[in-house]
N, C-alpha and C positions, 0 to 999 in steps of 0.2 A: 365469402367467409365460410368457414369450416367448422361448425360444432359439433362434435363426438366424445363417445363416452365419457357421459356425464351423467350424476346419479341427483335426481330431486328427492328431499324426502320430507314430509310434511312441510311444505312451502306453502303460505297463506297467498292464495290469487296462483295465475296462468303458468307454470314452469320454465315452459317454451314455450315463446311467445313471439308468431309473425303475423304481422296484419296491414302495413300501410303499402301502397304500391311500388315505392321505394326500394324495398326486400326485396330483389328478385335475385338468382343465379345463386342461393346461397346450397350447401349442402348439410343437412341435421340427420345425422345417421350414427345408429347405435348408442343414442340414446336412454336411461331410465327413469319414468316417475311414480313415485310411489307416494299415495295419502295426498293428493293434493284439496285443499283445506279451502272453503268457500269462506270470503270476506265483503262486510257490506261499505269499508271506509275506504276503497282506492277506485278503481275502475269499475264502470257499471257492468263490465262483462265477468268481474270476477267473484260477481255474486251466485253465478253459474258455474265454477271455473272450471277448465279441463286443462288437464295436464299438459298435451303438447295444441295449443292455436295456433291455427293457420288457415290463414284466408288468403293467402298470395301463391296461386297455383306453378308459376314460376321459379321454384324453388327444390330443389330433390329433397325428398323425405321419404327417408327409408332404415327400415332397421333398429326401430325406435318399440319401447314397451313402454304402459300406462299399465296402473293396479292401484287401485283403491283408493279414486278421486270423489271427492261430493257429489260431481253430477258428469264430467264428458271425462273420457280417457283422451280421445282422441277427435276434436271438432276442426275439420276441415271442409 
């Protein structure tokens, strides 16, 4: 799968969001997030949130901007 240019802007919880093992070979390039907004009612991680999530190393991730999240731009 291919996601590009695409603009978050105050999105409550993760923008871009990879994390189960399943994801792999995808490419998220040139990307933007801006203001992403921490929330206590959905997922436990997005009470921390960061703009682009990704815990699946398999995956290209390139080319991508984070600005002015509650807490991660970028947790990989």
């Amino acid at each position: 799968m291919l996601v590009e240019k695409n603009v978050g802007y105050r999105v409550h919880g993760h923008n871009f969001f990879v994390e189960d093992g399943i994801e792999t070979h995808n490419i998220i390039r040139n990307n933007l997030a801006i203001s992403s907004l921490a929330v206590t009612n959905m997922l436990q991680t997005d009470t921390s949130v960061a703009s682009f999530w990704i815990t699946n190393p398999t995956n290209d991730f390139y080319g991508n901007r984070a600005a002015g999240s509650d807490f991660y731009g970028i947790w990989y």
